[in-house]
C-alpha positions in Angstrom: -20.6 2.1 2.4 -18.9 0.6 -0.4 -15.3 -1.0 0.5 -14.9 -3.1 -2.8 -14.2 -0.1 -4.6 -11.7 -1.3 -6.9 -8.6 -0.1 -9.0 -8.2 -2.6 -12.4 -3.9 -3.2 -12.6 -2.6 -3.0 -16.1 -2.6 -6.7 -16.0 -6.2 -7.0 -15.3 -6.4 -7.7 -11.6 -8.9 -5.6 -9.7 -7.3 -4.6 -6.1 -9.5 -2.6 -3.9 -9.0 0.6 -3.3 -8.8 0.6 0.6 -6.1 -1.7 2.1 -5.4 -2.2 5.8 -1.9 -1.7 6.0 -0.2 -3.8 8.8 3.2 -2.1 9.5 4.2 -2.0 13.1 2.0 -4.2 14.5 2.5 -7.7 15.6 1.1 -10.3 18.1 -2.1 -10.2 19.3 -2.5 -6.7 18.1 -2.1 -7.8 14.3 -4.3 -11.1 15.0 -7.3 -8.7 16.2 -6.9 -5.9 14.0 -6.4 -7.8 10.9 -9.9 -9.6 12.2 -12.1 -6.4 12.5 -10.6 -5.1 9.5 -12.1 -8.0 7.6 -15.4 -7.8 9.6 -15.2 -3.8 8.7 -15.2 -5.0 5.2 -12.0 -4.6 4.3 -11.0 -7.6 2.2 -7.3 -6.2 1.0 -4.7 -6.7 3.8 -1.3 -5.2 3.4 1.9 -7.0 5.2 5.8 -7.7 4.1 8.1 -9.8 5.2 9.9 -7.4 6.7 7.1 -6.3 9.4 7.5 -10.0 10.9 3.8 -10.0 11.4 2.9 -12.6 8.4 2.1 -15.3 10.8 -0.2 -13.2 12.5 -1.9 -11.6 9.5 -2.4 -15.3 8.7 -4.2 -16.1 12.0 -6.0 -12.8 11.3 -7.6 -14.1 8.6 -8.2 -17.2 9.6 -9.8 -16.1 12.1 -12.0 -14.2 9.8 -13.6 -17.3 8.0 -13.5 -15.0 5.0 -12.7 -17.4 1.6 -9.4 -16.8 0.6 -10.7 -15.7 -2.8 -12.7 -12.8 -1.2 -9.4 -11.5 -0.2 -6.6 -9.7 -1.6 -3.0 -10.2 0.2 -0.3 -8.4 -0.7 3.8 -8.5 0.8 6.8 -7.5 0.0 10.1 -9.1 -0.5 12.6 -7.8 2.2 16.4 -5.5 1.4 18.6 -8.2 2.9 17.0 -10.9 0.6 17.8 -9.0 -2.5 21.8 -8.6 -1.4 21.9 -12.4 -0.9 20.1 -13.3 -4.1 17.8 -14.7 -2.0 14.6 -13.5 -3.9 12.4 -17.1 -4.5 13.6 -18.6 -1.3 12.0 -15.7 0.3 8.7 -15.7 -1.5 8.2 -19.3 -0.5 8.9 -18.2 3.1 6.1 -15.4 2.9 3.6 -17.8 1.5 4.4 -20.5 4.4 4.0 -17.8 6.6 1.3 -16.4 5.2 -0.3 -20.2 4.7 -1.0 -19.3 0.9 -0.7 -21.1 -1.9 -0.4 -17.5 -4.2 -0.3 -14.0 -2.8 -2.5 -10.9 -5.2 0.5 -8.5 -5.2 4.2 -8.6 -4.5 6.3 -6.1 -4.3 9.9 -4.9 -3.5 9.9 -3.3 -0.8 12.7 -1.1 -2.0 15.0 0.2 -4.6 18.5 -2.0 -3.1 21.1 -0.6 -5.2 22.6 -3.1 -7.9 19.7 -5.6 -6.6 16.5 -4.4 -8.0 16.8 -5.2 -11.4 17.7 -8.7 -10.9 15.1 -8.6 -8.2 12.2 -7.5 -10.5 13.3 -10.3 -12.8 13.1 -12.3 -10.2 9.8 -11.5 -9.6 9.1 -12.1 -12.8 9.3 -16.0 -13.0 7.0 -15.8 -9.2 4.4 -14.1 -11.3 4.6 -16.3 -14.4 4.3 -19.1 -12.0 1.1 -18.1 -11.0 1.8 -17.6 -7.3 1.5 -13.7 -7.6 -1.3 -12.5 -9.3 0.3 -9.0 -10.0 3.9 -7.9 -9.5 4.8 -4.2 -8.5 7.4 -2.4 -6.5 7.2 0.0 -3.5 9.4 3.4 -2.8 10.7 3.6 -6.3 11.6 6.6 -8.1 11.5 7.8 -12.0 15.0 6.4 -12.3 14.5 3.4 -10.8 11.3 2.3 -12.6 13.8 3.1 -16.2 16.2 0.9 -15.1 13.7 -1.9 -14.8 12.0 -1.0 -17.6 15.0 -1.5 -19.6 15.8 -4.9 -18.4 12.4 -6.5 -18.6 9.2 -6.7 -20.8 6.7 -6.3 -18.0 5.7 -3.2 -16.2 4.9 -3.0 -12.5 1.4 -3.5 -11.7 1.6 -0.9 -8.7 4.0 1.3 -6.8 3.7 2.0 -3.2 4.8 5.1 -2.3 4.9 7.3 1.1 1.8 9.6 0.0 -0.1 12.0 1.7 -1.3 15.7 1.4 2.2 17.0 2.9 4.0 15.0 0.3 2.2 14.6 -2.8 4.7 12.8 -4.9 3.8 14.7 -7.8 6.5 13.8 -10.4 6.4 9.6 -9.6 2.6 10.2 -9.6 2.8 11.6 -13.1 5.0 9.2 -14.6 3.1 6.3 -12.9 -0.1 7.4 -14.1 1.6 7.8 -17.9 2.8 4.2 -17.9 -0.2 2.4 -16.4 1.5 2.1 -12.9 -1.4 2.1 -10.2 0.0 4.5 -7.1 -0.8 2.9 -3.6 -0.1 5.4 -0.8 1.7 4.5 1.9 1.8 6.2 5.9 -1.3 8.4 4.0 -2.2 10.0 7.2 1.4 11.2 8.0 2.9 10.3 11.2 3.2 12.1 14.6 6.5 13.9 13.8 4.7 16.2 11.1 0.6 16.6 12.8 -0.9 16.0 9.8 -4.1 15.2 11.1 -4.0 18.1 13.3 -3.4 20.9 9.7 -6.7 23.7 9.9 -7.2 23.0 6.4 -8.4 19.0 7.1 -9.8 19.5 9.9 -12.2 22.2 8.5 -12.2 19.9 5.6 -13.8 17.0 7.3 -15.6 19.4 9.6 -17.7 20.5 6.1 -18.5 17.1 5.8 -19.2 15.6 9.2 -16.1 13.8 9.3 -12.7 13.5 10.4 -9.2 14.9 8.8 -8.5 11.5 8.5 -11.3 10.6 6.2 -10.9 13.5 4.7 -7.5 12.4 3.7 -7.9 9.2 2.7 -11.3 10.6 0.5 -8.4 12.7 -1.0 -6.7 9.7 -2.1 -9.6 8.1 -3.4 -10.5 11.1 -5.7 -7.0 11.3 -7.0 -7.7 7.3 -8.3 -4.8 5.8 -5.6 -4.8 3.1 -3.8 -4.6 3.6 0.2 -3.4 2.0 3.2 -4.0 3.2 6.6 -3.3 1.5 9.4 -4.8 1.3 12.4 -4.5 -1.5 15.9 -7.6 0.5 17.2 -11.2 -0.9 16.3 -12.9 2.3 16.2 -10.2 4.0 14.0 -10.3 1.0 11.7 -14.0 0.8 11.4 -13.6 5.0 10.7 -11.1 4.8 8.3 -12.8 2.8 5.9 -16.6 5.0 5.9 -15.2 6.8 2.5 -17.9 6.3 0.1 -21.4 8.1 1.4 -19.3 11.7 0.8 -17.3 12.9 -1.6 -15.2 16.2 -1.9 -16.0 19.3 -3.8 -13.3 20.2 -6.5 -12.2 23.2 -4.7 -11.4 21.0 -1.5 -9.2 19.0 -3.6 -7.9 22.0 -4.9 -7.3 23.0 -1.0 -5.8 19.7 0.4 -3.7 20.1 -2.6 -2.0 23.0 -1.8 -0.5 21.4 1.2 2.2 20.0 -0.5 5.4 20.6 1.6 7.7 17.6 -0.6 7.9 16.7 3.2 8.7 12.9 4.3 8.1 10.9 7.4 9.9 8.0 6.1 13.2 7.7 4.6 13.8 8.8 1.0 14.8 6.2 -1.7 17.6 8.0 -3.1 19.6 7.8 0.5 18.2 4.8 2.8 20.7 2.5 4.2 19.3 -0.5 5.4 
């Protein structure tokens, strides 16, 4: 099992390709999980300041004794922070939070209308200050990613994105992928409205290979060269979700899980959230 498995962002920063992603969980349940995660070898946790679990992924990984510079922290800069102009006050509450003196990756969380443009500049000056390593964005669309384009020199590092067989993402994933923009998948193993992990074409999948449609899925991402995310408060499912790298999928299965593809969401769609 190889978890440091890494993706190289177009600034040079190597991120690994597994995350733990941290959304919905908080108090003891973050504290534990974010601690096997690191003893299951992940070293790339995944939190924003939205979850309001940043003190606990900090206690996580204290409680870890992992070096700081074995790991790779990422979180996001919240909606409400962008409408107030709020952008630098909010990175320095992450990092108090977070007890960091730099975070690997920040992102915006999402595409505020008449915000993110000042917001990515914003960002900017964080990540010329040395207390973000990389810079990127999360839910963004083609247009979106233009308009920031046009109002600043530097491209995103990565864009987190609500990615899974069901909704393959295949136009952002394109573009992305034509201007250096590593793709980190987020909610990759669907959620319970839509049964993903229940679909006869994973679990057949993983069945070929002695594993689960989960790992199946998340192999998927892997092959495709994203970045992934799953999240789990569960030992055993954590420990699961990261045994990835002693199989690897035949052409035609990617081919398969392909086909899937519905355009189908579980989260709410950047052209029309409100919050």
């Amino acid at each position: 099992m190889n978890l440091q498995s890494t993706v190289k962002l177009n600034n040079g920063v190597e991120i690994p390709q597994v995350g733990f992603g941290t959304f919905q969980a908080g108090g003891d349940d973050v504290i534990n999980a974010v601690t096997w995660a690191i003893e299951a070898g992940y070293r790339h946790i995944d939190t924003a300041a939205a979850y309001g679990n940043e003190g606990g992924v900090a206690e996580g990984i204290r409680r870890s004794g992992v070096p700081r510079d074995e790991l790779f922290v990422t979180t996001k800069l919240w909606n409400e922070e962008m409408r107030r102009d709020n952008q630098k006050k909010a990175f320095d509450e992450s990092l108090k939070l977070l007890g960091l003196d730099y975070v690997d990756l920040y992102l915006i969380h999402w595409p505020v209308p008449g915000k993110y443009a000042d917001s990515w500049k914003a960002l900017g000056e964080i990540y010329r200050s040395g207390r973000a390593k990389a810079i990127g964005v999360s839910n963004f669309n083609v247009r979106h990613l233009d308009d920031i384009e046009k109002s600043s020199d530097l491209i995103p590092a990565v864009n987190q994105i609500e990615l899974h067989p069901y909704l393959s993402q295949q136009t952002i994933t394109k573009t992305c992928a034509e201007r250096g923009i590593a793709v980190e998948s987020w909610s990759p193993l669907g959620a319970s409205k839509n049964n993903l992990l229940s679909d006869p074409t994973l679990a057949e999948t993983g069945k070929k290979y002695g594993k689960t449609p989960a790992q199946a899925i998340l192999r998927w991402n892997i092959q495709h060269g994203y970045i992934v995310i799953p999240k789990s408060i569960k030992k055993h499912r954590i420990i699961e979700n990261s045994q990835l790298f002693d199989f690897e999928l035949s052409a035609g299965d990617m081919e398969r899980i392909d086909g899937l593809n519905r355009d189908e969401r579980t989260g709410p769609d950047p052209e029309t959230f409100d919050f």
